[in-house]
Every structure is written in structure tokens, then in C-alpha cells.
DRENPA-3360 file (N, C-alpha, C; in nm, 2 decimals, always signed):
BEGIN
1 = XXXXXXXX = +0.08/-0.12/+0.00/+0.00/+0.00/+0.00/+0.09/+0.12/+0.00 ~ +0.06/+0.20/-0.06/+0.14/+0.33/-0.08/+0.11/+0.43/+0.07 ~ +0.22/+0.51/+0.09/+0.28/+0.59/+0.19/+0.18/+0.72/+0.21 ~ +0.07/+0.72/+0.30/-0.02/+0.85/+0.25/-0.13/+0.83/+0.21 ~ -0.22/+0.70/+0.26/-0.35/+0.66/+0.17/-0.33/+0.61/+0.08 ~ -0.44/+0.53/+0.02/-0.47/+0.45/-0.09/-0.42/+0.53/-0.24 ~ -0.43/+0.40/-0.32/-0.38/+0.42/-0.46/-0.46/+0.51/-0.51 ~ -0.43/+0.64/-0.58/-0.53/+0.68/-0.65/-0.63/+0.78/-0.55;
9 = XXXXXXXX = -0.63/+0.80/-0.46/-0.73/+0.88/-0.40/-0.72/+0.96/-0.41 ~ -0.61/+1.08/-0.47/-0.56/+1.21/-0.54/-0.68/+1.22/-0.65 ~ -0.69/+1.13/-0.76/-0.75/+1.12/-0.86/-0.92/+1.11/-0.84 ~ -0.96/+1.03/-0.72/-1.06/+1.01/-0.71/-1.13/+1.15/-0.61 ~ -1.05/+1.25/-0.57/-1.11/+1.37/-0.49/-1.10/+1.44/-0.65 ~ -1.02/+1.45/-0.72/-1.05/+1.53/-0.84/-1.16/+1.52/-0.91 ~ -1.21/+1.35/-0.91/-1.34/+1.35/-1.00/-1.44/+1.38/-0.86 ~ -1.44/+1.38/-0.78/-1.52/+1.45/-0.68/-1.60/+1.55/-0.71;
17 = XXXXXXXX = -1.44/+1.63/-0.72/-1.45/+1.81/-0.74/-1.55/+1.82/-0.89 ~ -1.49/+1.72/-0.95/-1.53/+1.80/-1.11/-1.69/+1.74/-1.09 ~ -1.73/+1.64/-1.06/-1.85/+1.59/-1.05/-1.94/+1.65/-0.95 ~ -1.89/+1.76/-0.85/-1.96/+1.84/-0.78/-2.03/+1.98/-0.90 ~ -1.89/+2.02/-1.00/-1.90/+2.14/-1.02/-2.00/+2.09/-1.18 ~ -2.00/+1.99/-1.18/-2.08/+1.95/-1.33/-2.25/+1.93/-1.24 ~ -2.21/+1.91/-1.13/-2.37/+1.90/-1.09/-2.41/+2.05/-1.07 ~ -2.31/+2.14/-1.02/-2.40/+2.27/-1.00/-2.42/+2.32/-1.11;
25 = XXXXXXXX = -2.32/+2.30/-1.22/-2.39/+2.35/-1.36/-2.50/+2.32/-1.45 ~ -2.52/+2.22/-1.42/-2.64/+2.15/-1.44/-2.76/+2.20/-1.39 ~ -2.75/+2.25/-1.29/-2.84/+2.29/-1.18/-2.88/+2.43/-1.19 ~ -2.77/+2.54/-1.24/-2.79/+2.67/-1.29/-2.84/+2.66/-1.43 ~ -2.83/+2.54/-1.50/-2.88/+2.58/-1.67/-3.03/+2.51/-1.63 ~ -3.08/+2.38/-1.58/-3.18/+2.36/-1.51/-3.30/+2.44/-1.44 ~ -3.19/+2.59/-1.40/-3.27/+2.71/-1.31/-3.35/+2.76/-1.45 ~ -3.24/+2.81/-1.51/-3.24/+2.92/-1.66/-3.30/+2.85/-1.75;
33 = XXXXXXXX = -3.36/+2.73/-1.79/-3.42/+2.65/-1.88/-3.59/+2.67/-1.81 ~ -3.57/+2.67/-1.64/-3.77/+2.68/-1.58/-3.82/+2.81/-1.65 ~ -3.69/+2.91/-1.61/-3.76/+3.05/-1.67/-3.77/+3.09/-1.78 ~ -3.73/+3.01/-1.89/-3.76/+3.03/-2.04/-3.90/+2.99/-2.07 ~ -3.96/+3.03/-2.15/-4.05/+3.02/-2.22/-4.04/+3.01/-2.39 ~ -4.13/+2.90/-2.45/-4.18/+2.94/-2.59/-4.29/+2.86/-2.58 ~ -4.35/+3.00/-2.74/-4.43/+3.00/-2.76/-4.46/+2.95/-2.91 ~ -4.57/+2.89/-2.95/-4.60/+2.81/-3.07/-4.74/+2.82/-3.12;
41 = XXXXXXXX = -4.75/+2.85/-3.22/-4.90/+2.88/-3.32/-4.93/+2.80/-3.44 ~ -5.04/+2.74/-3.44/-5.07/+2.67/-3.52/-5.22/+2.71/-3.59 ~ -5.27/+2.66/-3.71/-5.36/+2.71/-3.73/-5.36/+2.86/-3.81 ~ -5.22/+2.88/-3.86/-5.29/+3.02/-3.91/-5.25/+3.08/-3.80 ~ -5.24/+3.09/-3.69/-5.25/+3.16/-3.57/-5.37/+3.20/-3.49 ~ -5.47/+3.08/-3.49/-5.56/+3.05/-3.46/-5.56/+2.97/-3.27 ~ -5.44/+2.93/-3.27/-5.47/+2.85/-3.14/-5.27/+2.88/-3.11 ~ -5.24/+2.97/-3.02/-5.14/+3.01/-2.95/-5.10/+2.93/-2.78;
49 = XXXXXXXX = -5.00/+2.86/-2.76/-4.94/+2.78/-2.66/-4.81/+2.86/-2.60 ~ -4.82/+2.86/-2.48/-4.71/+2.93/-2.41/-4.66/+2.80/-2.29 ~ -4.56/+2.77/-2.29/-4.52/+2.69/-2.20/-4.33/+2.68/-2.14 ~ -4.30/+2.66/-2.01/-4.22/+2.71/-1.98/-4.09/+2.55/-1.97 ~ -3.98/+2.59/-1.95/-3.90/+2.52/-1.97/-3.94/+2.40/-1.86 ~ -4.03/+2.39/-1.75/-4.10/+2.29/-1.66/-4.21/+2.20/-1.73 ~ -4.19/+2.20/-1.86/-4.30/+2.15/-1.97/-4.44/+2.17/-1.86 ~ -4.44/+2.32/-1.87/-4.60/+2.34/-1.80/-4.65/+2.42/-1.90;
57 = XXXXXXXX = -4.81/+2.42/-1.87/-4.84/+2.48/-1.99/-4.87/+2.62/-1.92 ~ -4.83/+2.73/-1.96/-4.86/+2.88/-1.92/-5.00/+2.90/-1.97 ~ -5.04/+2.90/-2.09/-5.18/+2.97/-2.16/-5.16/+2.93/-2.29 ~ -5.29/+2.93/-2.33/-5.35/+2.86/-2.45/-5.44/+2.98/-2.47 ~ -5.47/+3.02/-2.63/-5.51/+3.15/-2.65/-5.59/+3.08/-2.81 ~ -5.72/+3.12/-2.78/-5.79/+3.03/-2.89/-5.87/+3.19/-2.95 ~ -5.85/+3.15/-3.09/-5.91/+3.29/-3.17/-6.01/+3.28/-3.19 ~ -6.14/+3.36/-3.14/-6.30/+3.34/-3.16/-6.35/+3.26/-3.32;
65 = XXXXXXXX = -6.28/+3.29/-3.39/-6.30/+3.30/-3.51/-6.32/+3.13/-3.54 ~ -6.24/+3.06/-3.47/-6.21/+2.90/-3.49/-6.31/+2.85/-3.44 ~ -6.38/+2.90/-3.31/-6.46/+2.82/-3.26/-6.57/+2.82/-3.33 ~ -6.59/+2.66/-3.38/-6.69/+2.63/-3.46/-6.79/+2.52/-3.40 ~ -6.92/+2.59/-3.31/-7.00/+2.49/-3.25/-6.99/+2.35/-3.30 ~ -6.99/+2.28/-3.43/-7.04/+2.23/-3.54/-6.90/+2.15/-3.55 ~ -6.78/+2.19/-3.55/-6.68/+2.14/-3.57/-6.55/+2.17/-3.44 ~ -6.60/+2.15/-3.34/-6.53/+2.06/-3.19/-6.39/+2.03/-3.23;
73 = XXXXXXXX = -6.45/+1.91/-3.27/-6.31/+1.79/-3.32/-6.21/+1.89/-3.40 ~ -6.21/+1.99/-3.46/-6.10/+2.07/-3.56/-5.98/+2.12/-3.44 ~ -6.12/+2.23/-3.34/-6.03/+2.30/-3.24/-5.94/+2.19/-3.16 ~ -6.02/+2.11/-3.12/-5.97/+2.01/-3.03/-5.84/+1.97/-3.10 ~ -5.86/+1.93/-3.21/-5.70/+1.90/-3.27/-5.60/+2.01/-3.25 ~ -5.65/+2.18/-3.31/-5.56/+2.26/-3.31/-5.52/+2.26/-3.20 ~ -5.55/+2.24/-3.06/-5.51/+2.27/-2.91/-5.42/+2.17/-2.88 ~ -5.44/+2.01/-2.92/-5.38/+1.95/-2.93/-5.23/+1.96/-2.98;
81 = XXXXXXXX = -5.25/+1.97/-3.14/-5.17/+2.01/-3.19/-5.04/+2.13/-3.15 ~ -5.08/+2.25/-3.12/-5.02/+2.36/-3.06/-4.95/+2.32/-2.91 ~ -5.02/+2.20/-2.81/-4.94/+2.15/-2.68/-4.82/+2.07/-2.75 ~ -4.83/+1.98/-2.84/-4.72/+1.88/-2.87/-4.61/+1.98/-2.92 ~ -4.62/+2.06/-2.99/-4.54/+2.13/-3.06/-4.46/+2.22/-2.93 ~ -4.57/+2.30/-2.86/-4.49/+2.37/-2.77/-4.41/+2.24/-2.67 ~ -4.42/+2.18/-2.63/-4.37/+2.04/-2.56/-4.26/+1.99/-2.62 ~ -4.26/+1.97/-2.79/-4.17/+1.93/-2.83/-4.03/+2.03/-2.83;
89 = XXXXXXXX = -4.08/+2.15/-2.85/-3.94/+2.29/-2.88/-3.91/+2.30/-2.77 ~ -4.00/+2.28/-2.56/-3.92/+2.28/-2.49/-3.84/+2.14/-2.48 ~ -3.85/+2.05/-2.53/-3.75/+1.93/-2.49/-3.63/+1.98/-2.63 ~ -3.64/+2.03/-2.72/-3.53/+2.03/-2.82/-3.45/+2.16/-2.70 ~ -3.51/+2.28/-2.65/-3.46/+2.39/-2.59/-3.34/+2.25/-2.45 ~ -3.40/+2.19/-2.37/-3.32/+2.12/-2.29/-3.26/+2.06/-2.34 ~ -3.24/+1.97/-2.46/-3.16/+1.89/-2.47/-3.08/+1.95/-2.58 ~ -3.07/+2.05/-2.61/-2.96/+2.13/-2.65/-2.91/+2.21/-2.56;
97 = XXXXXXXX = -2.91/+2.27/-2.40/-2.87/+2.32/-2.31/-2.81/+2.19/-2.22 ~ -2.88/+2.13/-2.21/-2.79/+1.99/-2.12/-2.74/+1.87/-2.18 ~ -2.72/+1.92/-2.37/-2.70/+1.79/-2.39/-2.57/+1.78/-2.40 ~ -2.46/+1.92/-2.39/-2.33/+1.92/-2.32/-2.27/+1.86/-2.23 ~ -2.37/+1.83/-2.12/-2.34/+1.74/-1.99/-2.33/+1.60/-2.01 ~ -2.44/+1.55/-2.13/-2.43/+1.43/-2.17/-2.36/+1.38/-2.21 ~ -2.31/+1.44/-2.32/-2.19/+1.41/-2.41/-2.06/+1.36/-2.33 ~ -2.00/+1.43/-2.26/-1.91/+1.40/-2.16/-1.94/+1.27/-2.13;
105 = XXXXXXX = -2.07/+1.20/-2.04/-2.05/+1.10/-2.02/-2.08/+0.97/-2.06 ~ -2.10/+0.98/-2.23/-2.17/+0.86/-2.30/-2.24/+0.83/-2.24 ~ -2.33/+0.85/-2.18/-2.48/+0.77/-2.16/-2.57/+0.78/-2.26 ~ -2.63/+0.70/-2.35/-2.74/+0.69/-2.44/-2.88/+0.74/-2.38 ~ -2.90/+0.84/-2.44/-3.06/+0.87/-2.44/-3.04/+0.92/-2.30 ~ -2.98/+1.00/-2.21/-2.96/+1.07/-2.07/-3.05/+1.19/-2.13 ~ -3.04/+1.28/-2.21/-3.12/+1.41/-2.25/-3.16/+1.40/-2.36;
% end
């Protein structure tokens, strides 16, 4: 056994350190990703989605003009439509802000 603690334990407080400071950056881009927002229109600009980097939905903004007693099923798709879309741009928004982190550690499908 080497003179001063174990083999390697120099090495192993370094990945400590770096694995502390990769967690808090994570954690500041994590912060700065909740308070982003985007926003997505579909329809012409008939059915507007606001939703924040917490994939929550902020507001849904439906144009008088669409609602059509008679035809439900259209809006219902537009609404539909306008969540997946805002849902999908915040997961491209995260996984191009954290997919830095991933890379580093080969994990498949991590972000």
C-alpha cells in the first residue's frame, strides 16, 4: 500500500470536485431552462401555446374565429396540436442546453 492513503485517492477527490461542479452547472442551466418560455401557433394563428422550460403549460389563446360549434373535433385537434409542438421545442430547448453534460458521459438517451 502506498505511503499516505490509498492508490489513487488524489485522482478520485479530483473526480469529486469535477463531479460536484458538473452537478451545479447542471443545476444553474436547469434554473435558466424553468424561466424560459416558448411560444408556438398553429392554425394560421388561430390556437397560441405558451409553455415554460418545466414543460407546463402557461396559456392557451384560442381565436373566436375557430370556434366552430359544429366542428369541436378541428379546435380540439388545433389545441392538441399547438401543446405537442410547444412540448416538443421545450424538450429540443433542454436537450440542447444539457446535452453538453451528456456528451461528456456517454450515456445513451440521458437528454
Amino acid at each position: 500500500m502506498a505511503r499516505g492513503g490509498f492508490p489513487g485517492m488524489g485522482n478520485m477527490n479530483q473526480i469529486m470536485r469535477q463531479a460536484k461542479k458538473m452537478q451545479e452547472q447542471m443545476e444553474a442551466v436547469q434554473k435558466e431552462l424553468e424561466e424560459q418560455t416558448i411560444e408556438t401557433t398553429v392554425g394560421g394563428g388561430m390556437v397560441t401555446v405558451v409553455a415554460n422550460g418545466k414543460r407546463e403549460i402557461l396559456s392557451i389563446d384560442i381565436k373566436p374565429e375557430v370556434v366552430d360549434p359544429d366542428d369541436i373535433e378541428m379546435l380540439q385537434d388545433l389545441v392538441i396540436a399547438a401543446i405537442n409542438e410547444a412540448l416538443r421545442q421545450v424538450d429540443e430547448m433542454t436537450n440542447e442546453k444539457m446535452g453538453k453534460f451528456a456528451g461528456g458521459l456517454g450515456i445513451p438517451g440521458l437528454f
